[in-house]
C-alpha positions in Angstrom: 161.7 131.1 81.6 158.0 131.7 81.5 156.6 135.4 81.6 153.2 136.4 82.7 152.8 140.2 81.3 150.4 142.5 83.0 149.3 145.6 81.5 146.8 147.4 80.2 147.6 150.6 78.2 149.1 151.3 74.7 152.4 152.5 75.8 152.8 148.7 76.7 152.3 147.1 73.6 155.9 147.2 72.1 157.2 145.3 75.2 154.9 142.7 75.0 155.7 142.0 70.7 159.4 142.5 71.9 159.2 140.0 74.5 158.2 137.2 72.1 161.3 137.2 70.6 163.7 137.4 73.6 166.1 134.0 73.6 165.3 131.8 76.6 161.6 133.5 77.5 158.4 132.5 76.8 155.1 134.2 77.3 152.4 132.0 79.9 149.7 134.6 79.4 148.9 138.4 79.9 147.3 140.0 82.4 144.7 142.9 81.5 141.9 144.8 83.0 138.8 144.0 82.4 136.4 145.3 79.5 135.4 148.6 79.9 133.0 150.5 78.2 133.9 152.9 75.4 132.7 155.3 72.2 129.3 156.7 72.3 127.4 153.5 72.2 128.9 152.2 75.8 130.1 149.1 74.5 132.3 147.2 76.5 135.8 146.9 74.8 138.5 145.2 75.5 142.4 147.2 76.9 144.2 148.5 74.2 146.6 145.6 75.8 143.7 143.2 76.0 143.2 143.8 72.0 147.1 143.4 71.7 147.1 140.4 73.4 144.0 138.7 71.2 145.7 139.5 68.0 149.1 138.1 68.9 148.0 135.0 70.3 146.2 134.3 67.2 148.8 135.0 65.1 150.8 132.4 67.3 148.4 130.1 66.6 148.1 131.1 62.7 152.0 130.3 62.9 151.3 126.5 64.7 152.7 127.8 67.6 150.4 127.7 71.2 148.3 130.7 71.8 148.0 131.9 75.4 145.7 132.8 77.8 144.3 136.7 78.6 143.2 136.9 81.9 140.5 139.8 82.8 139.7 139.3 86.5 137.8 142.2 88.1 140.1 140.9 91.4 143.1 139.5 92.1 141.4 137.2 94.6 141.9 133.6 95.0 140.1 132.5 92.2 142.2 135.1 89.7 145.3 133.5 91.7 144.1 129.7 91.1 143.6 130.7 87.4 146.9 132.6 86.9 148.8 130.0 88.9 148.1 127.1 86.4 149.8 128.2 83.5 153.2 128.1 86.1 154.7 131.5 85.4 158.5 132.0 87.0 158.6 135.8 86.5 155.9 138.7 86.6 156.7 141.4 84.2 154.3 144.6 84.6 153.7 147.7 82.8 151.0 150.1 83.7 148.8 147.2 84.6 147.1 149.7 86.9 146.4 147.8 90.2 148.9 147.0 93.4 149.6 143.7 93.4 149.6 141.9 97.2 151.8 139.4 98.5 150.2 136.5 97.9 149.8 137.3 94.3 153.6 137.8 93.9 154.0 134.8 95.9 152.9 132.6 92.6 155.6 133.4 90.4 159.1 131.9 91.8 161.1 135.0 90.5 158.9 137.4 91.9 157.8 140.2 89.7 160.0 143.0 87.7 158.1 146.5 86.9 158.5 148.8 84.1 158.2 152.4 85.2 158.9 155.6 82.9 160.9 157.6 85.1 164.1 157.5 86.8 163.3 156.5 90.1 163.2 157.3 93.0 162.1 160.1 91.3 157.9 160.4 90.3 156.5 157.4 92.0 153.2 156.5 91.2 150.8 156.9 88.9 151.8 159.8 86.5 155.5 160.1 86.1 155.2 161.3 82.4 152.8 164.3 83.3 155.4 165.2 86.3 158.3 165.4 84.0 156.8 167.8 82.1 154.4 169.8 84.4 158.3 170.5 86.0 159.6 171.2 82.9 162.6 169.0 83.6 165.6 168.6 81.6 165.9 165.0 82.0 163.7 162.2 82.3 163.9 158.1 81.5 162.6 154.7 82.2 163.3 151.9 84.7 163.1 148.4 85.5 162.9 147.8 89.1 161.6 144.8 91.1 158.0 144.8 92.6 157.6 145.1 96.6 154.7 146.0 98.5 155.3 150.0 98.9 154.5 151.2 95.3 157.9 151.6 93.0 160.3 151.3 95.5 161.8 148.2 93.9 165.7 147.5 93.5 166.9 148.8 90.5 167.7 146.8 88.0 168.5 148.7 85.0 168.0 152.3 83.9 167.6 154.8 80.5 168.1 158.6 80.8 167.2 160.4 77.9 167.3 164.7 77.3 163.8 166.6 77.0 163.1 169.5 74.6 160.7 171.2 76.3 158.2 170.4 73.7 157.0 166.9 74.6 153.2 166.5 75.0 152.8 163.2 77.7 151.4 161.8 74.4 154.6 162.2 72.2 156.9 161.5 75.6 154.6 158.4 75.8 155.5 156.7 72.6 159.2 158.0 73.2 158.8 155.4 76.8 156.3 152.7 74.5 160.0 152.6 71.9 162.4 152.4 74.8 160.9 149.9 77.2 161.4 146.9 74.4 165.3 147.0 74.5 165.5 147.9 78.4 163.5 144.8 79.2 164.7 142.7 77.0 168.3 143.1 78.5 166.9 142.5 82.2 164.9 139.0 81.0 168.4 137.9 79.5 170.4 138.6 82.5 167.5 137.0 84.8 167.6 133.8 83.0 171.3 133.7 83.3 171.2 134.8 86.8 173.4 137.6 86.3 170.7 140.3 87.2 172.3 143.3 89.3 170.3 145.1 91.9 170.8 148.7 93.2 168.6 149.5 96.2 166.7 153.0 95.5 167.1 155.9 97.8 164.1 156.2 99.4 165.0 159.7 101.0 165.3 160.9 97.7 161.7 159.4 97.0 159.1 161.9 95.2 155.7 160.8 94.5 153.1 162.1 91.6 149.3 161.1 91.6 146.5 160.3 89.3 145.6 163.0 86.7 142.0 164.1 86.7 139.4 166.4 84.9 139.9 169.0 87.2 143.8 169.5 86.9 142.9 171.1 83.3 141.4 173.9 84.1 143.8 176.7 83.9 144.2 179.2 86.6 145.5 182.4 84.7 146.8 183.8 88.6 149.9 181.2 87.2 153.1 182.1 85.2 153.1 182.0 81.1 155.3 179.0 81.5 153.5 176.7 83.8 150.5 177.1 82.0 152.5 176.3 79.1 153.9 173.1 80.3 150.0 172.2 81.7 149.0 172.1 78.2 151.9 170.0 76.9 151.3 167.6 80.0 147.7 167.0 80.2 147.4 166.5 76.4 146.0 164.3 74.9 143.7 163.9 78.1 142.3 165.9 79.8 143.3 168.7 78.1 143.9 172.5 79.6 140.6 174.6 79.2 139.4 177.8 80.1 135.6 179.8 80.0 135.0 182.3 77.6 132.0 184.2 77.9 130.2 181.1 79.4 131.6 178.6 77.1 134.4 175.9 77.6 136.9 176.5 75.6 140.0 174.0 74.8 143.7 175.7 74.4 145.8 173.3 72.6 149.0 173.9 71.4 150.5 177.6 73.0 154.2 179.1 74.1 155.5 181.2 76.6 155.8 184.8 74.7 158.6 186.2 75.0 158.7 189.9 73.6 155.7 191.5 75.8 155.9 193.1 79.1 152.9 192.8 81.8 149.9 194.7 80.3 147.1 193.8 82.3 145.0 191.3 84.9 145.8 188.0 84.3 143.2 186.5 81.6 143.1 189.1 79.6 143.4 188.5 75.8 145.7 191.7 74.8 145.8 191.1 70.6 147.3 189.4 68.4 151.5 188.2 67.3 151.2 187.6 63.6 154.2 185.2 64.1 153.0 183.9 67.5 149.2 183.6 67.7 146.7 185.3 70.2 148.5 186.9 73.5 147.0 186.3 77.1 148.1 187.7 79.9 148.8 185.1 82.8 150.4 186.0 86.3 154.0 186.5 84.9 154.4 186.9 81.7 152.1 186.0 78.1 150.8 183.5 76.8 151.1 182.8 73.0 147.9 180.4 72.3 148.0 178.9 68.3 145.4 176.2 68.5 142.0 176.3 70.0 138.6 174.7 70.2 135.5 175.3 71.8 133.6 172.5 73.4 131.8 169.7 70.7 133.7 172.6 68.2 136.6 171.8 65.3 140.1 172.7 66.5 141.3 175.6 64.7 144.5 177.1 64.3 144.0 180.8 65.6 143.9 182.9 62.7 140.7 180.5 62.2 139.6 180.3 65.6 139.5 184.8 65.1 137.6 184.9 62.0 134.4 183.5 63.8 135.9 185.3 67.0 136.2 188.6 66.3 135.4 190.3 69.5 137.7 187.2 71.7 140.5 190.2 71.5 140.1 192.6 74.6 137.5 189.5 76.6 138.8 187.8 80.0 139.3 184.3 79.9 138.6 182.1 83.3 134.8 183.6 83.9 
């Protein structure tokens, strides 16, 4: 069974080394976005899948073995299809490729197309499930496999991971728990899709809930919110875009905090109140205080916040937000 692997993002990567070595499956090619420019100079670089991709199929080729194509289109159009087509995939396997694929694109592969999604669905369709999780400080989370249809993750189900939360992921620590996981969860669908033995559970779509794309915005923190969703907006949009606040005209980065748990309301929200030798530096938020350890201003070094206080000495008593 030959696999075309679309993707585009680190999380990714794992699956597509794993996949290599499943019995009966062989890669056709992968399936990237195209170079995009990065670092200070602007130059175009390659998906961290992209640059995956390379460096496997030259070591496939350092081994004697066939290399494989990486296909960048800018569209799926006809052309990308005509290209795609000719190295005769059966099954499309995606993982945060990052575009919707349309019917006629599907319509190349024979099996159709299988998706990788960290969440359990129906729950946290779309683009951000990782973020969701923990901006709802949920309990439970885990991965799927489901099939690709034309409304986004809807898919029959086709096999599914739950795993417990702490309540002290970041989406970048979650995101290497999903980037371990996904290898073994695939793996297990390709086998039983080569054997035709593949079971399918239909989602339930009145259960659906949907999340969207993160942007800059979402990190600014509104201090009118509780200690604890503040808390888990810092965990979430970390390591991008990070939660940030203004101090005294200046953007400043909170980076690792925790909801307090000994102080009683003691002022507007956004107030810094002092100091928790054992916690860090306390900010009153709309319910309850904010314990913030690690900080950084703008183009600054982070600094834990004993640090951060030594060349902040009047921050204690200052409003954060304005």
């Amino acid at each position: 069974m030959r696999v075309l692997f679309a993707a585009s993002p680190a999380i990714a990567a794992p699956a597509l080394q794993s996949l290599c070595s499943v019995e009966g499956v062989e890669l056709a090619g992968v399936l990237t976005n195209p170079d995009a420019p990065r670092g200070r100079n602007g130059v175009p670089q390659p998906t961290e899948i992209g640059e995956a991709a390379q460096k496997l199929s030259a070591e496939f080729e350092g081994q004697g073995r066939a290399g494989f194509p990486v296909f960048k289109p800018l569209k799926l159009d006809s052309s990308a299809r005509e290209q795609i087509g000719a190295v005769k995939a059966d099954l499309l396997v995606s993982f945060a490729y990052g575009r919707i694929f349309g019917p006629k694109f599907l319509a190349i592969f024979p099996l159709g197309g299988i998706n990788i999604h960290p969440s359990l669905l129906p729950k946290y369709r779309g683009p951000s499930p990782i973020q969701a999780a923990i901006l709802n400080r949920d309990s439970v989370t885990g991965i799927t496999v489901q099939t690709l249809e034309k409304e986004m993750d809807s898919g029959d189900i086709l096999a599914q991971e739950q795993f417990q939360l702490t309540g002290k992921e970041t989406s970048g620590s979650l995101t290497e728990i999903m980037a371990k996981k996904a290898p073994a969860i695939l793996a297990g669908v390709l086998k039983e899709i080569a054997s035709s033995s593949v079971r399918r559970k239909a989602q339930n779509h009145s259960e659906a809930g949907y999340c969207s794309l993160v942007k800059r915005e979402d990190g600014l923190i509104d201090w009118n919110r509780s200690a604890a969703e503040i808390e888990a907006e810092i965990r979430a949009f970390d390591p991008w875009p990070l939660c940030r606040t203004i101090h005294k005209g200046r953007e400043l980065l909170l980076l690792k905090a925790s909801v307090y748990k000994n102080g009683t309301i003691r002022g507007e929200p956004g107030i810094v109140l002092g100091i928790d030798k054992q916690e860090g530096i306390l900010v009153q938020t709309g319910e309850g205080i904010l314990a913030v350890r690690e900080l950084q201003y703008q183009a600054k070094k982070a600094l834990v916040w004993q640090d951060f206080l030594n060349g902040s000495r009047d921050f204690a008593g200052s409003k954060l937000g304005s």
